[in-house]
py3Dmol code that shows the C-alpha trace and the ligand (Angstrom):
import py3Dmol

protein = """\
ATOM      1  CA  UNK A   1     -10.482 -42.688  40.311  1.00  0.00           C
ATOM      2  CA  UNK A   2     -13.607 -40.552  41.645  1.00  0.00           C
ATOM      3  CA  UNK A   3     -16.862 -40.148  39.428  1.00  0.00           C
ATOM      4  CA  UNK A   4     -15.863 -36.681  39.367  1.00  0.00           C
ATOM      5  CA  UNK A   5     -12.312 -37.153  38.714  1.00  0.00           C
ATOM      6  CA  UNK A   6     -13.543 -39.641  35.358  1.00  0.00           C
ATOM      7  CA  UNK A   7     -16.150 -37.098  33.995  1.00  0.00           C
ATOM      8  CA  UNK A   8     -13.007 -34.213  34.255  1.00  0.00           C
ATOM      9  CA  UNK A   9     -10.699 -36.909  32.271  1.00  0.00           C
ATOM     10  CA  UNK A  10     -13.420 -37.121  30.008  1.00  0.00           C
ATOM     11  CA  UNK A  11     -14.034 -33.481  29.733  1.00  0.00           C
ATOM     12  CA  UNK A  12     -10.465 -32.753  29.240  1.00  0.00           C
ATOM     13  CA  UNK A  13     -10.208 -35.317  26.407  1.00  0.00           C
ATOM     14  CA  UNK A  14     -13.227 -34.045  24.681  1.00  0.00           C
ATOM     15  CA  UNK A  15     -12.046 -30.159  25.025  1.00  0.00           C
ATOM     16  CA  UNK A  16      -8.910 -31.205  23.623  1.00  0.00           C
ATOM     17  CA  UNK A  17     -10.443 -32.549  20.240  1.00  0.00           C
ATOM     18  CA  UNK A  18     -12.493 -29.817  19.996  1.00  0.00           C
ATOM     19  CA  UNK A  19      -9.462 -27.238  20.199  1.00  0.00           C
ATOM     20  CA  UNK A  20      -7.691 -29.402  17.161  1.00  0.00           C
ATOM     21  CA  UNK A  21     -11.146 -29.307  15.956  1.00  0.00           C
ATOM     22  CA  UNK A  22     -10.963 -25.774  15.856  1.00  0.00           C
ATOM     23  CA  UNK A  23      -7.107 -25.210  14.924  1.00  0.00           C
ATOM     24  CA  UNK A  24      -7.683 -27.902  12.054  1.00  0.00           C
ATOM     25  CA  UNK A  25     -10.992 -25.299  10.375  1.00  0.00           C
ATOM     26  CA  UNK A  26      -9.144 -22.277  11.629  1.00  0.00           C
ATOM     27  CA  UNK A  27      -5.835 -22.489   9.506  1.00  0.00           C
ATOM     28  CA  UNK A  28      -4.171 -18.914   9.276  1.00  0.00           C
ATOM     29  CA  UNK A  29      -2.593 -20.317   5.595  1.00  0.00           C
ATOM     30  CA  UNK A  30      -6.813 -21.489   5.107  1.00  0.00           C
ATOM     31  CA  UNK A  31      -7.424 -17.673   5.496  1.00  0.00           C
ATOM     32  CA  UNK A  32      -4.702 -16.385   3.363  1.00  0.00           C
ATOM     33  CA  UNK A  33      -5.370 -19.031   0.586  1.00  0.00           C
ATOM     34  CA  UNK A  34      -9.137 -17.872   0.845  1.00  0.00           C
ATOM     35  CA  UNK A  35      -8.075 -13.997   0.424  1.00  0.00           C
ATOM     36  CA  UNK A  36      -5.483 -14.710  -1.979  1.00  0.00           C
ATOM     37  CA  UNK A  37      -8.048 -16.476  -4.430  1.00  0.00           C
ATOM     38  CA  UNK A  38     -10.367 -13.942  -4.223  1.00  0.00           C
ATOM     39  CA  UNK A  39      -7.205 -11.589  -5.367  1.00  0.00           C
ATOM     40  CA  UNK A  40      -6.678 -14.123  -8.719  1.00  0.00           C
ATOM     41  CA  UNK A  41     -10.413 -14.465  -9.086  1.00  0.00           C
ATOM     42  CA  UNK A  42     -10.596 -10.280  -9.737  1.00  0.00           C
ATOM     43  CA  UNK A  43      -7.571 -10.177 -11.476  1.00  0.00           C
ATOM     44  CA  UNK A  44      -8.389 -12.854 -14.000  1.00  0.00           C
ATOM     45  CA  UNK A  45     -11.255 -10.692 -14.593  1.00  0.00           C
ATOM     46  CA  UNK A  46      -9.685  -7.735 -15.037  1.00  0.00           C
ATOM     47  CA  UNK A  47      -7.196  -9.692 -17.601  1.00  0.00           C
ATOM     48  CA  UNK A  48     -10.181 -11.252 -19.693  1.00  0.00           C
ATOM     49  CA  UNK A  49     -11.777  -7.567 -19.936  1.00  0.00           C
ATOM     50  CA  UNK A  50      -8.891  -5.991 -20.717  1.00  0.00           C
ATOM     51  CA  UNK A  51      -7.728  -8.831 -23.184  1.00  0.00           C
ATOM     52  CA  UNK A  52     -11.567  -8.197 -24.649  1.00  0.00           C
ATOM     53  CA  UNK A  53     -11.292  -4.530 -25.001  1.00  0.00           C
ATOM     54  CA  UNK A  54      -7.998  -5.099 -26.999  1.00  0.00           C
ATOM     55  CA  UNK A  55      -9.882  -7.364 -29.526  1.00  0.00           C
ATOM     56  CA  UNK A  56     -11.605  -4.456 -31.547  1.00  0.00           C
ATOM     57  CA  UNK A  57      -8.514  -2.325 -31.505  1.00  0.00           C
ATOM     58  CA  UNK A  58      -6.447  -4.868 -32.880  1.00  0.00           C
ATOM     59  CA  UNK A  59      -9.306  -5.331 -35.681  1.00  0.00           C
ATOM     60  CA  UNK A  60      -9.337  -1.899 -36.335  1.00  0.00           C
ATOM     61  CA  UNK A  61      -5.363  -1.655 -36.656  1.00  0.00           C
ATOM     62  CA  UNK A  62      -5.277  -4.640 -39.274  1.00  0.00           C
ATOM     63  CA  UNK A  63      -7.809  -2.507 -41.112  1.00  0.00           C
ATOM     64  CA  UNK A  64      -5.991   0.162 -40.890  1.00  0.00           C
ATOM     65  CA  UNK A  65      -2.665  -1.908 -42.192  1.00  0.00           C
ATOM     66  CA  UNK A  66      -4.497  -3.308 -45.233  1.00  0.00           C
ATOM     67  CA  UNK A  67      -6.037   0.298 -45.879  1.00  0.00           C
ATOM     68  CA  UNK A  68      -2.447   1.818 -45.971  1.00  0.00           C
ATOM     69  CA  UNK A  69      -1.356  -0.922 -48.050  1.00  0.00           C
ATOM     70  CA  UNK A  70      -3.673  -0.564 -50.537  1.00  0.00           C
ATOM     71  CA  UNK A  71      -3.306   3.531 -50.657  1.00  0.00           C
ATOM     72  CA  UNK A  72       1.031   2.339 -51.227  1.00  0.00           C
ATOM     73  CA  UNK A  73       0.280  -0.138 -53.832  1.00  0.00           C
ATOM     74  CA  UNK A  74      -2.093   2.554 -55.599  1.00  0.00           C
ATOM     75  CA  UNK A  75       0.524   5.547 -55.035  1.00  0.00           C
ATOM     76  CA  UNK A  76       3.406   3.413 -56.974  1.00  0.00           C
ATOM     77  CA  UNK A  77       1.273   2.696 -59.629  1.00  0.00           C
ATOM     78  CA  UNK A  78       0.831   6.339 -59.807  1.00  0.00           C
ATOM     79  CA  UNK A  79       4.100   6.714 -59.897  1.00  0.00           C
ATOM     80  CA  UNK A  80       5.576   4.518 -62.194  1.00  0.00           C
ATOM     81  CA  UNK A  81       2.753   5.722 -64.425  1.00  0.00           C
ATOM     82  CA  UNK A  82       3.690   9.192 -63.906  1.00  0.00           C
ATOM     83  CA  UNK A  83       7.958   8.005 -65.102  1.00  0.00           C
ATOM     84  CA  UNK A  84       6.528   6.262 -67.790  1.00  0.00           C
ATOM     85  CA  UNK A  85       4.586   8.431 -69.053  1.00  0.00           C
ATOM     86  CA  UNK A  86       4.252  10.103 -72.042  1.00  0.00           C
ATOM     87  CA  UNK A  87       0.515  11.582 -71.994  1.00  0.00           C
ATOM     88  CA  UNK A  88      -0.342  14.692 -72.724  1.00  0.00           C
ATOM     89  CA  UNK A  89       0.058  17.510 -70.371  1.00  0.00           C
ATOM     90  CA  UNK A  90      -4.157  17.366 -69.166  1.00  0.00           C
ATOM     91  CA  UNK A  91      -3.170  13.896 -67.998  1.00  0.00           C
ATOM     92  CA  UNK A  92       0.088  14.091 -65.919  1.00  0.00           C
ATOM     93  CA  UNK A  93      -1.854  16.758 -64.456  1.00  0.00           C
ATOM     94  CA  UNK A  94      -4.691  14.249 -63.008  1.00  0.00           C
ATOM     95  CA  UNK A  95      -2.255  12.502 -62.147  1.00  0.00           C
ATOM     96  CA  UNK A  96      -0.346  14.180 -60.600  1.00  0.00           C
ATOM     97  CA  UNK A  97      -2.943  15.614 -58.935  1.00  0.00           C
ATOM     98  CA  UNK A  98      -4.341  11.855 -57.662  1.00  0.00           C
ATOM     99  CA  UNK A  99      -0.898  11.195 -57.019  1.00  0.00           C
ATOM    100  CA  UNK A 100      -0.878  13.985 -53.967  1.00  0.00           C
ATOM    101  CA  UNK A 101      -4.296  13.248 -52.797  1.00  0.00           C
ATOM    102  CA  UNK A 102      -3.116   9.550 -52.377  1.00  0.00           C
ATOM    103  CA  UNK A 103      -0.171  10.277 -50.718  1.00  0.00           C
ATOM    104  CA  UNK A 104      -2.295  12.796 -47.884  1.00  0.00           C
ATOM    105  CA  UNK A 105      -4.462   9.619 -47.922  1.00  0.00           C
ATOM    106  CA  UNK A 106      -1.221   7.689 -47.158  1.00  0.00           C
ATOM    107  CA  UNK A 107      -0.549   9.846 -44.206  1.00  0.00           C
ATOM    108  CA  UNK A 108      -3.297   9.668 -42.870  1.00  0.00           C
ATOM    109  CA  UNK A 109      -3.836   6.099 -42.768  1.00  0.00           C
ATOM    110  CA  UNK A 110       0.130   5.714 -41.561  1.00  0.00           C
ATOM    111  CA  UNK A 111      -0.948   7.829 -38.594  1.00  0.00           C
ATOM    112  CA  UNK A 112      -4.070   5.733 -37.621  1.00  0.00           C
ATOM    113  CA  UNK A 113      -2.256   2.603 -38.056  1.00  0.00           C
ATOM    114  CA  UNK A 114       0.582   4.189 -35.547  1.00  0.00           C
ATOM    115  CA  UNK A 115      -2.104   5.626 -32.650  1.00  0.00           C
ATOM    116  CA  UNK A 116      -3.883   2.143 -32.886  1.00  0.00           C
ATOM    117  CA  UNK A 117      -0.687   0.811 -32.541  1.00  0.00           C
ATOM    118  CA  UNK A 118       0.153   2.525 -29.723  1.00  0.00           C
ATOM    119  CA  UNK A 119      -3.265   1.664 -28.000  1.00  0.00           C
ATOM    120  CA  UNK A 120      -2.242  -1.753 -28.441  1.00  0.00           C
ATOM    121  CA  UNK A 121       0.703  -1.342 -27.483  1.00  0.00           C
ATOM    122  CA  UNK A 122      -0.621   0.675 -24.066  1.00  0.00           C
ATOM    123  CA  UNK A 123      -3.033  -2.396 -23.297  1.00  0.00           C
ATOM    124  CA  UNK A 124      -0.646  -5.050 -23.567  1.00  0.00           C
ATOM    125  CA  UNK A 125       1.731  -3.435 -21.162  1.00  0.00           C
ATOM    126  CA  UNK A 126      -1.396  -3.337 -18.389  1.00  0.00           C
ATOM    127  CA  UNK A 127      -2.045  -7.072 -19.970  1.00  0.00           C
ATOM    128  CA  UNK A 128       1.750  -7.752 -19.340  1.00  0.00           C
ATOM    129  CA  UNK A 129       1.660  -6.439 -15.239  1.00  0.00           C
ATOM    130  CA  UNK A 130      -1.365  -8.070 -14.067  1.00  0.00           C
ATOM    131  CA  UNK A 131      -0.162 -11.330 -15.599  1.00  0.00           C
ATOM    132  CA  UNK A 132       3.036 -10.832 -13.699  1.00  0.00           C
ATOM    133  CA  UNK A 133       1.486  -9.578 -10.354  1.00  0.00           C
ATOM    134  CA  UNK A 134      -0.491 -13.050 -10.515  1.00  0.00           C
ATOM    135  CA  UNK A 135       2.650 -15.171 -11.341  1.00  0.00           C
ATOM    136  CA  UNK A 136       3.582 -15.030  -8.316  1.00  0.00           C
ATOM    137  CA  UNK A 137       0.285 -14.928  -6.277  1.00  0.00           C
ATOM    138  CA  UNK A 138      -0.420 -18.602  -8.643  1.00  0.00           C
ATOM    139  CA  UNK A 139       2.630 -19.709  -7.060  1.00  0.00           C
ATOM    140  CA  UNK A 140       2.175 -18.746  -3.143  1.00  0.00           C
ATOM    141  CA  UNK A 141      -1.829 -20.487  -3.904  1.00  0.00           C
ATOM    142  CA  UNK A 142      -0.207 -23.833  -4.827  1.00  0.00           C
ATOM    143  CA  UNK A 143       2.193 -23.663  -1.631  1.00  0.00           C
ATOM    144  CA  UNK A 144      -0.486 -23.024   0.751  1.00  0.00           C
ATOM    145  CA  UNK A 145      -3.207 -25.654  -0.888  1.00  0.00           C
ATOM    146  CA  UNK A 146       0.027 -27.961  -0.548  1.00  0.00           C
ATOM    147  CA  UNK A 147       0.863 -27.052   2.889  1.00  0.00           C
ATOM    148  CA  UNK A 148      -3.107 -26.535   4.467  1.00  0.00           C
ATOM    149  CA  UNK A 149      -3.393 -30.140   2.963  1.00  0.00           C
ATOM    150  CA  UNK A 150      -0.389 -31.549   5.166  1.00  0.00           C
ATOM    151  CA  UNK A 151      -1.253 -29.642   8.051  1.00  0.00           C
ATOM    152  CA  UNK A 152      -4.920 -30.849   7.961  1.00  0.00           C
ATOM    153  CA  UNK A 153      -3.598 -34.459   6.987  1.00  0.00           C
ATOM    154  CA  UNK A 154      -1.321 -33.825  10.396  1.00  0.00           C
ATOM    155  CA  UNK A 155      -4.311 -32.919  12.317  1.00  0.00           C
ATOM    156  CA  UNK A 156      -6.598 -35.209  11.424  1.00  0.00           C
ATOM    157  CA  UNK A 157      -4.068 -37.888  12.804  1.00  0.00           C
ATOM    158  CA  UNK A 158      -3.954 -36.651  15.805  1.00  0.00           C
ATOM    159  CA  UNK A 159      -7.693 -36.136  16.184  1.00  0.00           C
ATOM    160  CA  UNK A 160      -8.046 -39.781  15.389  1.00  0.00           C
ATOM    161  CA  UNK A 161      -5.478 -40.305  18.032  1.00  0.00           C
ATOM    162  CA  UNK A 162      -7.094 -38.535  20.207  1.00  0.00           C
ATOM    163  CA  UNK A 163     -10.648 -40.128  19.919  1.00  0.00           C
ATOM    164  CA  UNK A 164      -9.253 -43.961  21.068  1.00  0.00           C
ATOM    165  CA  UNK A 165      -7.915 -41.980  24.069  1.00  0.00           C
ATOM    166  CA  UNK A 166     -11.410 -40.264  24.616  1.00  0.00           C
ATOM    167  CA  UNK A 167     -13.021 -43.001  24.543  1.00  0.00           C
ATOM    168  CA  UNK A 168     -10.865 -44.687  27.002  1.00  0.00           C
ATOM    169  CA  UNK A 169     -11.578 -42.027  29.276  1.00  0.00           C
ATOM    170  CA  UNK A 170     -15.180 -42.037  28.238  1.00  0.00           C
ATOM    171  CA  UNK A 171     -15.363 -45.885  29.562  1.00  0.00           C
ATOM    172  CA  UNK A 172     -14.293 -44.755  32.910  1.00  0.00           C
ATOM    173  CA  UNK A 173     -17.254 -42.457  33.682  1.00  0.00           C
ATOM    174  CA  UNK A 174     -20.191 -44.630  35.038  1.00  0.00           C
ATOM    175  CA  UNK A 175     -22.756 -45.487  32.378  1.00  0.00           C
ATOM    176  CA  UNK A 176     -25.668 -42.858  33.881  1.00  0.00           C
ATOM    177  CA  UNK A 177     -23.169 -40.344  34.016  1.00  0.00           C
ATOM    178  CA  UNK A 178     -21.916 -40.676  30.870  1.00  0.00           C
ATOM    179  CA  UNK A 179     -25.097 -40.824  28.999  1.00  0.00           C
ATOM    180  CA  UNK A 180     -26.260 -37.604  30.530  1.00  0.00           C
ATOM    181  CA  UNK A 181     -22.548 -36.170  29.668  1.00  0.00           C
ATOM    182  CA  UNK A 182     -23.279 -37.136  25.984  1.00  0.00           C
ATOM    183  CA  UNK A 183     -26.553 -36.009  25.831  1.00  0.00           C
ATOM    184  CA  UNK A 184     -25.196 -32.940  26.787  1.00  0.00           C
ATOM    185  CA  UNK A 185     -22.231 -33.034  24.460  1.00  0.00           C
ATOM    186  CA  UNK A 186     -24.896 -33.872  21.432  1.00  0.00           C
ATOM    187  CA  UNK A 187     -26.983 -30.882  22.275  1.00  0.00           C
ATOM    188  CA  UNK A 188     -24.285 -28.215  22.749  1.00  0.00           C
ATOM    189  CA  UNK A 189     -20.963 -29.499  21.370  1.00  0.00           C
ATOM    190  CA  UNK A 190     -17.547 -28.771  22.588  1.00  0.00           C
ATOM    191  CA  UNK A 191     -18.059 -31.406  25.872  1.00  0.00           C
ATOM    192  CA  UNK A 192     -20.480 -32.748  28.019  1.00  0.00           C
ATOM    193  CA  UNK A 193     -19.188 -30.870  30.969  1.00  0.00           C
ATOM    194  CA  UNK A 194     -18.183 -27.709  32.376  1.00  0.00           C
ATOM    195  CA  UNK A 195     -16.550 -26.266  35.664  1.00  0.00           C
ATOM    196  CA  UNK A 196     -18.078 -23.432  37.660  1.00  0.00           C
ATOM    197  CA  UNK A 197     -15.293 -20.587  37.833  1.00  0.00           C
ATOM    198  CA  UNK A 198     -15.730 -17.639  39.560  1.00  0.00           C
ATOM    199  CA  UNK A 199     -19.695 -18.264  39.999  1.00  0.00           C
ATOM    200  CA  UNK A 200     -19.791 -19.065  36.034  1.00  0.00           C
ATOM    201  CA  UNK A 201     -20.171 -21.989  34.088  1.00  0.00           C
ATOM    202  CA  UNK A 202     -17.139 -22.435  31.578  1.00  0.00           C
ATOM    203  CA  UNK A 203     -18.734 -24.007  29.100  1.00  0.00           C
ATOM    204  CA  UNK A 204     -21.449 -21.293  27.704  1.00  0.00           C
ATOM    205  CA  UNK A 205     -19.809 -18.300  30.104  1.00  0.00           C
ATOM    206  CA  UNK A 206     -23.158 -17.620  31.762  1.00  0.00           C
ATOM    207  CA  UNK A 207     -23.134 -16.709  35.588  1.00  0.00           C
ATOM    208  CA  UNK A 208     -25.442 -19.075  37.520  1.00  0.00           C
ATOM    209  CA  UNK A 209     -27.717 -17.424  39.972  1.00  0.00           C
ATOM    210  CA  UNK A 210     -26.497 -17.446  43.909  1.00  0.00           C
ATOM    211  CA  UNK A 211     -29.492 -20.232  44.288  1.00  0.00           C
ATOM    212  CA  UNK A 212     -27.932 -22.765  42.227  1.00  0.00           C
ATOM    213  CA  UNK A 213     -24.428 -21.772  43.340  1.00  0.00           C
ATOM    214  CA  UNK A 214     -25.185 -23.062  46.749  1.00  0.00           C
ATOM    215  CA  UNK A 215     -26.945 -26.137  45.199  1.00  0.00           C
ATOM    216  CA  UNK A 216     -24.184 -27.038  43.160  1.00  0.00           C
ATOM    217  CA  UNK A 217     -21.783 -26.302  46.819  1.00  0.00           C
ATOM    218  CA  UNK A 218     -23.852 -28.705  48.787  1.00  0.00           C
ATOM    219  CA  UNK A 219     -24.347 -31.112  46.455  1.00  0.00           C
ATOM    220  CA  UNK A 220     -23.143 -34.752  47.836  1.00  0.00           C
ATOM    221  CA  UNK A 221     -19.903 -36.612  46.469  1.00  0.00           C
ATOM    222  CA  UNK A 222     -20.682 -38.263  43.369  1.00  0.00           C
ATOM    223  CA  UNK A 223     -23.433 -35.996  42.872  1.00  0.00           C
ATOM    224  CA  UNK A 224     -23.411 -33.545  39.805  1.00  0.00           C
ATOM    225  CA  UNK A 225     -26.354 -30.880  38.590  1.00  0.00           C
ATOM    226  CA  UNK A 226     -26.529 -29.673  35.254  1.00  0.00           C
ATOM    227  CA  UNK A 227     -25.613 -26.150  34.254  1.00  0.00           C
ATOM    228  CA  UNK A 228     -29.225 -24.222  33.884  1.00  0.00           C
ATOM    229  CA  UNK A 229     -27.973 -22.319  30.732  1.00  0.00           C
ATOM    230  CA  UNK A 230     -26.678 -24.945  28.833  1.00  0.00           C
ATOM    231  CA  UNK A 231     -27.233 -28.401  30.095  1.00  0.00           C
ATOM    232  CA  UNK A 232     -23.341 -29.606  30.603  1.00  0.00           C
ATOM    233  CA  UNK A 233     -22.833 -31.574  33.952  1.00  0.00           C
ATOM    234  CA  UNK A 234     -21.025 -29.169  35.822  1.00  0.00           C
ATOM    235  CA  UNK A 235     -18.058 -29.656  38.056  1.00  0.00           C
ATOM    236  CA  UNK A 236     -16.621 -27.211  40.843  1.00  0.00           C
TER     237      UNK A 236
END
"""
ligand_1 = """\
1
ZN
Zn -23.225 -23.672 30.982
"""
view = py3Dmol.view(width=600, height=400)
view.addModel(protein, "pdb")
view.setStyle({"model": 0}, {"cartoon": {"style": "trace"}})
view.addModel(ligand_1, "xyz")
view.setStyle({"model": 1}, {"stick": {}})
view.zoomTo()
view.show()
């Protein structure tokens, strides 16, 4: 095998890992997991303010209960006094008179006990949907933090794999060559190499001017230059 034909082995290898790399931080189900939590994350909040709100309304409805209550209790009592009695006419008259005023009172408190009820009532149904628009959200986040840990697990395999076979490769490339391929590889990442296609260097993209172009076409077998931009040892 050629110097050249090693450091493209080696290249290969390392471009390789770095696309599993890439596929293995990249995960569509990462993305969705990531959007999806910031979906529970707002709805929880809207359920703990909503739940919050609630809390005074349901105070002021159990107010309003006892208050009714206590106007009912007071309203028999006026009654059964009223049956029973036998006061004189001045008195069944208060009364009697108590006796209505209680029962408007009555009313009135049956009414606010009913429109808090309905509140309640209201905010429990919006309590109700957003817990049952996240049911099923909870569910699909548990399937993908289940399935993004597989696939990762999967990946990470194959990157291990991968790396004995890299180095392999990496073992072929004579020992100056390979240390300026790794220095490169340590700057920039990705690999220590790069090819020249169409007058540009495929490793950072950039065009190389028509003075090292000619360099890098006369250079002897064996021979490599480094890409000006970006340091990788470049192959043509
Ligand atoms: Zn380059």
């Amino acid at each position: 095998m050629s110097d050249a034909e090693a450091l493209r082995a080696l290249m290969e290898a390392d471009r390789w890992i770095d696309r599993v790399l890439a596929q293995r931080d990249h995960l569509p189900e990462a993305e969705e997991l990531t959007t999806l939590e910031a979906d529970l994350r707002d709805e929880v909040v809207q359920i703990r303010e909503a739940e919050a709100a609630a809390v005074p309304i349901r105070a002021a409805y159990e107010a309003a209960g006892d208050r009714a209550d206590r106007i009912e209790r007071r309203r028999r009592e006026l009654e059964s006094a009223l049956t029973a009695s036998t006061g004189g006419a001045r008195d069944l008259s208060a009364m009697q008179h108590e006796l209505e005023s209680i029962s408007s009172q009555g009313d009135v408190a049956d009414e606010e006990a009913l429109a808090l009820l309905e509140d309640i009532e209201g905010r429990d149904a919006v309590i109700a949907t957003l817990r049952a628009d996240a049911k099923p959200k909870l569910a699909r986040r548990d399937e993908l933090r289940a399935a993004i840990e597989q696939l990762r697990a999967t990946l990470d395999e194959e990157i291990a794999s991968l790396r004995v076979a890299r180095d392999e490769r990496s073992s072929e490339v004579p020992e100056s060559l390979r240390r300026r391929y790794q220095h490169a590889l340590d700057r920039v990442g990705g690999s220590g190499a790069a090819q020249i296609v169409d007058g540009r260097c495929d490793g950072c993209r950039i065009g190389l001017a028509p003075l090292d172009l000619d360099r890098a076409k006369q250079l002897a077998e064996g021979t490599f230059m480094d890409c000006p931009s970006c340091g990788r040892v470049l192959l043509s």
